[in-house]
N, C-alpha and C positions, 0 to 999 in steps of 0.2 A: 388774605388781603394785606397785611400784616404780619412785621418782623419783630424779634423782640429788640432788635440793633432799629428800627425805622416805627414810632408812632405810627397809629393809623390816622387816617388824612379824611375828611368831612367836609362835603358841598351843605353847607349850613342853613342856607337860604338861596333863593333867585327875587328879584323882581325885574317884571317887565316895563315896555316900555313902546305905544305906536303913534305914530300924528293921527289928527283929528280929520285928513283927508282922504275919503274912500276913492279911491282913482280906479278899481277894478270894469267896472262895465264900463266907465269912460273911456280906458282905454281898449275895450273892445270894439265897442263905437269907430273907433279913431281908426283900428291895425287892419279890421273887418273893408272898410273903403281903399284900403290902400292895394286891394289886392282885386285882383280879377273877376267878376261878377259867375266866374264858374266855379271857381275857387272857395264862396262865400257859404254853401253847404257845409264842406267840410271843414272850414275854419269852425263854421257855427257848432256842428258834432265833435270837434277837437275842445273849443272854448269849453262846453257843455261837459264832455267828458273830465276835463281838469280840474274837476270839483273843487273849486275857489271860488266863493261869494264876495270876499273882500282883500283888498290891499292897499295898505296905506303907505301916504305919500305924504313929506314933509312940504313939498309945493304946496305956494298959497293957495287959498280958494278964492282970492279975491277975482279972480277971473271967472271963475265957475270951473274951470278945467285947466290943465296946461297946457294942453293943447288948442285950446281957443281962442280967442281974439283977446290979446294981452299976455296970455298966459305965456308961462317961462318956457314953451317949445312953440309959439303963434311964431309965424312967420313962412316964408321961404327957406330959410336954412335956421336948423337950430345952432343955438349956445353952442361954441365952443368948448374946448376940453379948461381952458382957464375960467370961465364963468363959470363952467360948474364946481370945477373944484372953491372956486368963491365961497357958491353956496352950502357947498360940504364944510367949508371953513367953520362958516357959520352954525348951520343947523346941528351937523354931527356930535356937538359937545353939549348944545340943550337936549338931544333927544336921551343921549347918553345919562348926563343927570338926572332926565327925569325917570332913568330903569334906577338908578343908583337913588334919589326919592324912595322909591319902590323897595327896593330893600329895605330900606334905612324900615321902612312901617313892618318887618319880619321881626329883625333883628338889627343890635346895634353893630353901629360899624366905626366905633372910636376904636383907636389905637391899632386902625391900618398902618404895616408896617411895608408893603409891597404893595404895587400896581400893577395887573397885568390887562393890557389891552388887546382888542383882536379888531381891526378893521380890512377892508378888502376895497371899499366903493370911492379911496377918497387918501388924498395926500396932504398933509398940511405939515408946519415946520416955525415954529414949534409945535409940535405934536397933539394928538387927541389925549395921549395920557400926560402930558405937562399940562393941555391946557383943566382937562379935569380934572388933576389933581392941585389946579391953583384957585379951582373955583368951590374945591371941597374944603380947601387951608388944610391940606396935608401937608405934613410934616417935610423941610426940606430934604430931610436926610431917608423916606420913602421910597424903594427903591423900585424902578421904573422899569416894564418890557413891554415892548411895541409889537404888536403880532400883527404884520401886513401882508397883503396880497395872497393868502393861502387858501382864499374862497371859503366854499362852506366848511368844510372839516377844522375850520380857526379854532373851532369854540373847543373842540376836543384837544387842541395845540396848548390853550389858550389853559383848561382847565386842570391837564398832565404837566405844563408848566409852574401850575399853581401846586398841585400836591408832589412834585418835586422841591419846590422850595421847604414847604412842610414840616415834608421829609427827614430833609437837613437842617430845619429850625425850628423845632416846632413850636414855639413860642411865636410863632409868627402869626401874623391875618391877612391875610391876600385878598384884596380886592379885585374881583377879573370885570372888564367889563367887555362884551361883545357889542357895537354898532353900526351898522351898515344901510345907505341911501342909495339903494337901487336904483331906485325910479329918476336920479341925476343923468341915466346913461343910455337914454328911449335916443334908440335909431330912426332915421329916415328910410327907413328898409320900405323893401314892396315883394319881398319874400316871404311864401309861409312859415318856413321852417323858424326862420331867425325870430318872425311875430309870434310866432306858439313858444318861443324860448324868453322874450320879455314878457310873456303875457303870465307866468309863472312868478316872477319877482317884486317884492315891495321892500321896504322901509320898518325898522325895528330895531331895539337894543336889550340887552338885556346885561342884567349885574347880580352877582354873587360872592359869598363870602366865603372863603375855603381857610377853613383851622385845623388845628387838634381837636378844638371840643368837639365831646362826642352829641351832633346836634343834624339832624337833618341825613343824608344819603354818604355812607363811608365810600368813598373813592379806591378804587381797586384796579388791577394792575393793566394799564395801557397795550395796546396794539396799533401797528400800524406793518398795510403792506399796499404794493402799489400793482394793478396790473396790466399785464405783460401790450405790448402793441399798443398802448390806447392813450398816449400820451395827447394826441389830438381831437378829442372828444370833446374833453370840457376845457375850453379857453376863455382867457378875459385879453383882448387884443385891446390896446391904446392907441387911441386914432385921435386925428385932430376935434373932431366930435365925441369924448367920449369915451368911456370902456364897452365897447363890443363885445358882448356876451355869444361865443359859441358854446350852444348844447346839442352834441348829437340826435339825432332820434337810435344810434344803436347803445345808450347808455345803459338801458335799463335790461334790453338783452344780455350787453356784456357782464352785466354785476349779477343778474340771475345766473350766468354759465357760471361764474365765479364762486359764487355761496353752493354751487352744486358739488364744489371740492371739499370732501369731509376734513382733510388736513385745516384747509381755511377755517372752516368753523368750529373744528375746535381750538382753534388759536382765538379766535373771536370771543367762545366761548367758555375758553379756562376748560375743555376738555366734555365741557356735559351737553347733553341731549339739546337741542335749542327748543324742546318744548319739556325743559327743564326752567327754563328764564320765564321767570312770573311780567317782567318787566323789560320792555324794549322799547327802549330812548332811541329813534331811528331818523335823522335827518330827513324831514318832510321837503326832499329836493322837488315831487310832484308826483303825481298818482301814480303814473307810470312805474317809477322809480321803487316805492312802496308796493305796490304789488309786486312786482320783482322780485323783493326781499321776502315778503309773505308768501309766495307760490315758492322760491327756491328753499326755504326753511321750513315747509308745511308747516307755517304756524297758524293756529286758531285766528278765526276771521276775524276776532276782536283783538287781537295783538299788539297790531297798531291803531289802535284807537285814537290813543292820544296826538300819536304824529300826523293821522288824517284829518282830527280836531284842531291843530295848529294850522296843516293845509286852507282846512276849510276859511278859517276866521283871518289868514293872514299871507297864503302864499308862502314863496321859499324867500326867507329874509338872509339869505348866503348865512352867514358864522351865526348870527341871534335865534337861527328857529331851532338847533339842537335844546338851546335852554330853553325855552321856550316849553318846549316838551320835557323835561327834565323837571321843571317849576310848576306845572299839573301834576307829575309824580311826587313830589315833592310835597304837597296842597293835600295829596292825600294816604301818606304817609303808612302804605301799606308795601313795599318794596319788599321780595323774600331775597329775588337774586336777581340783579340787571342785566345786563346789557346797551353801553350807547354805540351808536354806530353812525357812522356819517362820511358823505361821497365828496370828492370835488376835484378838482383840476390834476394833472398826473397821467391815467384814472388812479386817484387812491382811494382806499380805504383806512379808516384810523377809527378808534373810539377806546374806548374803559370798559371795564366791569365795575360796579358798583352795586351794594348790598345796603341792609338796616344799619342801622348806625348801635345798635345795643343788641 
């Protein structure tokens, strides 16, 4: 994992980060009417199969819902694509604080000398890492990377950028932070497919500190490949309403044909058995998608534990649910040999190996 020319590289800590509004069954409520009363079975055995109890939403609750009478999608037409981004203006940089909070209660995080940001749901100018890092008093001289629009797979962009710096400094402390505000970008659809693809998504941040000290999970050497034909799968289209989330339903088929190539996995895998890896950090993109990678990797039914556990409690939060999963492993500090792995737009695949830190 380490050279004697290259320090080894350590995700030190994570803390999280969700609003205080469950919008999960409200919006089933909501997507469930919108659709054809023959339709309403199999939405309901779709819902039910996506095993997600909750997802949070930085929308107020002053309304009761957002979609209700007042709420930030009541109406005949929803918010425009500039109103939301307003409210991204706003929100995006308290929720971020409050994972960067969260760390700070791990580990200290004086004498950040890099920022590295990963956002996907949201555009603002000055930036999410200028404005966090003006409201943390980091240092002017801080140096600053903006990870936009690369959907879920950001945080492994986000985290290989971090131990690249490292690398090269290793006196350094890099601040990563992941944050993303799905639930800004709820369609007026009357589709199922498009409503079983929002009905997967919420709101979360998460933040980490990557050094030298040897402190927390060693960061180990990166992967990334994209496959073949499937560029049109997973999309985020920009409409006057919005970011338009396409999710295939052939996603999870195509990433299981994919992990059934021994070449791929052992690139994924640094070469060994994949039920050699004690630990699989696996982008909780939704059930589907995880069983894919458990059935294509015959790994043990508890495998992904942890990423089903993040599913469960929080939906696919785009770039924040890899740490997410990563900061349960993390919490319990029994790592032999890792693996992170995480899907997104392309179709790609990306993620690290990572091991104990001693």
């Amino acid at each position: 994992m380490a050279s004697p020319d290259h320090p080894p590289v350590y995700l030190n800590a994570i803390g999280t980060a969700v609003p205080d509004h469950d919008i999960h069954a409200t919006f089933i409520g909501w997507a469930r009417e919108r659709l054809p009363e023959r339709e309403h079975k199999l939405f309901d055995r779709m819902a039910t199969r996506a095993a997600i109890r909750h997802r949070w939403s930085v929308l107020p609750q002053g309304a009761g819902s957002p979609v209700g009478d007042g709420g930030f999608y009541a109406g005949a037409s929803h918010p425009g694509t500039a109103a939301r981004m307003q409210f991204y203006a706003e929100a995006a940089p308290v929720l971020a604080l409050d994972a960067v909070t969260a760390l700070a209660g791990q580990v200290a995080i004086d004498g950040v000398t890099h920022l590295v940001v990963a956002s996907c749901t949201g555009f603002v100018a000055p930036g999410i890492d200028q404005i966090v890092a003006r409201e943390l008093g980091l240092a002017a001289s801080v140096e600053r990377t903006l990870i936009g629009f690369m959907g879920c797979y950001a945080a492994v962009a986000a985290l290989r950028t971090a131990r690249h710096i490292v690398r090269s400094q290793p006196e350094a402390r890099v601040l990563v932070v992941t944050v993303e505000l799905s639930t800004l970008h709820l369609q007026a659809v009357n589709e199922l497919e498009p409503l079983l693809a929002m009905l997967q998504f919420g709101d979360g941040a998460a933040a980490a500190l990557v050094s030298a000290e040897p402190r927390g999970l060693m960061l180990g050497q990166p992967f990334a490949t994209t496959l073949d034909a499937s560029d049109q799968l997973i999309r985020w289209d920009i409409t006057d309403t919005g970011f338009a989330m396409h999710l295939s339903g052939e996603v999870p088929g195509r990433i299981g044909t994919a992990l059934s190539d021994s070449a791929l996995v052992a690139q994924i895998t640094g070469g060994a058995g994949a039920g050699e890896i004690d630990a699989w950090a696996v982008h909780a993109g939704g059930r589907s998608i995880l069983d894919a990678v458990e059935h294509a990797l015959a790994l043990d039914a508890q495998a992904l534990a942890d990423s089903r556990a993040v599913l469960v409690d929080n939906g696919n939060m785009s770039s924040a649910t890899l740490m997410f999963v990563l900061a349960r492993m993390l919490a319990r500090d029994t790592v032999k040999r890792g693996v992170a792995l995480a899907f997104g737009p392309g179709l790609a695949a990306e993620g690290f190996a990572f091991g104990p830190h001693g």
